[in-house]
C-alpha positions in Angstrom: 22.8 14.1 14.2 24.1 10.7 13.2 20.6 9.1 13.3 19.2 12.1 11.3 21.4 11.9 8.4 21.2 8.4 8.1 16.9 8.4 7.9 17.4 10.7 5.4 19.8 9.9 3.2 18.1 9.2 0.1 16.5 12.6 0.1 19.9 14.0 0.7 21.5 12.0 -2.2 19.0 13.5 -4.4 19.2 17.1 -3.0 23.3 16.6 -3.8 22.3 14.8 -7.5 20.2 18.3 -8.2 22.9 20.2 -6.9 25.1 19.1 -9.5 22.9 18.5 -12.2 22.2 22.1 -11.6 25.8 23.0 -12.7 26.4 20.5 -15.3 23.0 21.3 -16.6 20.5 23.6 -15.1 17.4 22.9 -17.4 17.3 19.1 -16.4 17.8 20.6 -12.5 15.1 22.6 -12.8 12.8 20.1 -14.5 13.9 17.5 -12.4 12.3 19.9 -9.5 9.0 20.8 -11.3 8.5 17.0 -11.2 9.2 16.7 -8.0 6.9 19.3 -6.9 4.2 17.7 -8.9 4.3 14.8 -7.2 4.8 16.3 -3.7 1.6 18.6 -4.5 0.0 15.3 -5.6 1.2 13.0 -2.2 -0.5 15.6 -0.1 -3.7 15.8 -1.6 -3.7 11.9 -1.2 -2.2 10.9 1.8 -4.0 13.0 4.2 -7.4 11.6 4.0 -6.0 8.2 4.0 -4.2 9.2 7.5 -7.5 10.5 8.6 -9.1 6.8 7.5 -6.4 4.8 8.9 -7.6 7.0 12.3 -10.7 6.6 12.5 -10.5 2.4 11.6 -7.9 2.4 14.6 -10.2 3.9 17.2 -13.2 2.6 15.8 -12.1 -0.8 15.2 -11.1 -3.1 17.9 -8.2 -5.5 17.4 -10.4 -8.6 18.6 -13.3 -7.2 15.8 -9.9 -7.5 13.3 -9.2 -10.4 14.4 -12.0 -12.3 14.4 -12.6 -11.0 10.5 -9.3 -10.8 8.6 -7.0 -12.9 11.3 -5.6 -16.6 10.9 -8.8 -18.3 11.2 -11.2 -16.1 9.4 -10.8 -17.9 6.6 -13.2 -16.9 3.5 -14.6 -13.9 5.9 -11.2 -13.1 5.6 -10.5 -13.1 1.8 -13.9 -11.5 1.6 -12.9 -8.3 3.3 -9.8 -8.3 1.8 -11.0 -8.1 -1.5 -14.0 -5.4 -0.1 -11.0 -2.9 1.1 -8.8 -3.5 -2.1 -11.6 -2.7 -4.3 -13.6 -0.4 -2.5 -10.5 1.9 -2.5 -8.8 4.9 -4.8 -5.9 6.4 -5.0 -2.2 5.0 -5.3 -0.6 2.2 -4.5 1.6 3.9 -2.1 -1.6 5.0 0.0 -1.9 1.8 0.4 0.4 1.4 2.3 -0.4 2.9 5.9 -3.2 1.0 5.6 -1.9 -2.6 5.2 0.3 -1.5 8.1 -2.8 -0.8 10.6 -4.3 -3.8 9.2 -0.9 -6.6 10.0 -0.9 -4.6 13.7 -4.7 -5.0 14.3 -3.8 -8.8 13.9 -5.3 -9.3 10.3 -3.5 -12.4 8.6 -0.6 -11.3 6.4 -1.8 -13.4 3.4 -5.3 -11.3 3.6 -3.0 -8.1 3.9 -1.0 -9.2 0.5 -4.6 -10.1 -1.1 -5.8 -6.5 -0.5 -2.6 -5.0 -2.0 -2.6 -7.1 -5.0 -6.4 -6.3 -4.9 -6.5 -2.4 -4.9 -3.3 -2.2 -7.6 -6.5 -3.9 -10.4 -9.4 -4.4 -9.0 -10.4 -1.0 -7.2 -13.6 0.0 -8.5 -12.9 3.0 -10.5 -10.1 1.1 -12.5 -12.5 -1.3 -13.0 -15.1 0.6 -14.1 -12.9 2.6 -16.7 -11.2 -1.0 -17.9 -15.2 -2.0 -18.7 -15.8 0.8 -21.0 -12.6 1.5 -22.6 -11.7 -2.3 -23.3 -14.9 -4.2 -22.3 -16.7 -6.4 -20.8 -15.5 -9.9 -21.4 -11.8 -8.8 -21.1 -12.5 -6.7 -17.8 -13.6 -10.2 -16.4 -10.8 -12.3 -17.6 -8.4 -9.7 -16.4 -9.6 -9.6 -12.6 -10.6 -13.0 -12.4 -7.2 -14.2 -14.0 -5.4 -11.0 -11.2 -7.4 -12.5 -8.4 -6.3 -15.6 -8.7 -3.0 -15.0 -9.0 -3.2 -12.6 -6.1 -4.6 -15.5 -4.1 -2.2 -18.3 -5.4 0.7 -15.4 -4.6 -0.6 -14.0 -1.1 -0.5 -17.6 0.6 2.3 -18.6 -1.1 4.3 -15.4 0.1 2.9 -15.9 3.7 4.3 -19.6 3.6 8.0 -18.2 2.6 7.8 -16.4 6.1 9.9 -17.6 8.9 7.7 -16.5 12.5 10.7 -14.6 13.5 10.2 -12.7 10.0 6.9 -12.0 11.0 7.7 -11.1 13.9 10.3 -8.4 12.9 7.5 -6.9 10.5 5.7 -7.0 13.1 7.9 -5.0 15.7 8.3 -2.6 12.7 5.1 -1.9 12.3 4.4 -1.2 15.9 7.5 0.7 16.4 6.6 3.0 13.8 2.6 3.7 15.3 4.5 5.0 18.5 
């Protein structure tokens, strides 16, 4: 019982915040819900497919196949694929998530995992697309290649501040979480 008010106890503060605010002022409760809602309603219709994708890649794709394209010695393969998965994607950030998760437990570098995060919060295709005819060619092209680069600096840098027991404790959280 312990355990299971501890994992929860940020969705239990706010259950107790709404509580309250629902006595000291309802209207703000009850908005504070409606915008809840909408974003639970939202969540579901994302993060279901991307559970289904994040199936299918870990059946269908065998760690060694990860490895040998996005692992420590892939080197621009790895970059390359990293950038394909970033941009190639839609949907939130936070769906983004589950999958940089499969990809550090396949084996995939964690500087090509940062480098796909960086790339699908600018440079995923519909973003792109809409940044090209609301604001341009010329500026759509300074703003990735100026984000890309940055992502790239960033990712490796990132990777070097990691310790291997660091790594390793991701690591162990990741796969403790798949079972």
């Amino acid at each position: 019982m312990k355990n299971l008010l501890i994992r929860h106890k940020f969705t239990l503060t706010f259950l107790l915040m709404i509580l309250v605010m629902a006595f000291v002022e309802p209207a703000y409760a009850k908005s504070s819900l409606n915008i809840s809602y909408d974003n639970l309603v939202t969540m579901m219709g994302v993060i279901p497919p991307i559970f289904i994708l994040i199936g299918l890649m870990d059946v269908w794709i065998p760690k060694e196949t990860m490895i040998k394209y996005m692992g420590d010695h892939s080197g621009l393969t790895g970059l390359f694929f990293s950038f394909l998965l970033g941009s190639m994607a839609a949907g939130p950030l936070y769906a983004a998530f589950p999958i940089a998760a499969l990809l550090l437990r396949k084996g995939a570098r964690f500087a090509y995992v940062f480098f796909f995060l960086g790339t699908w919060t600018s440079a995923k295709l519909p973003l792109v697309l809409f940044e090209m005819t609301s604001l341009g060619i010329q500026f759509t092209m300074i703003h990735i290649t100026s984000m890309m680069l940055m992502y790239l600096v960033g990712s490796f840098y990132l990777e070097s501040l990691l310790k291997p027991h660091e790594k390793i404790a991701i690591l162990d959280k990741i796969h403790a979480m798949a079972q």
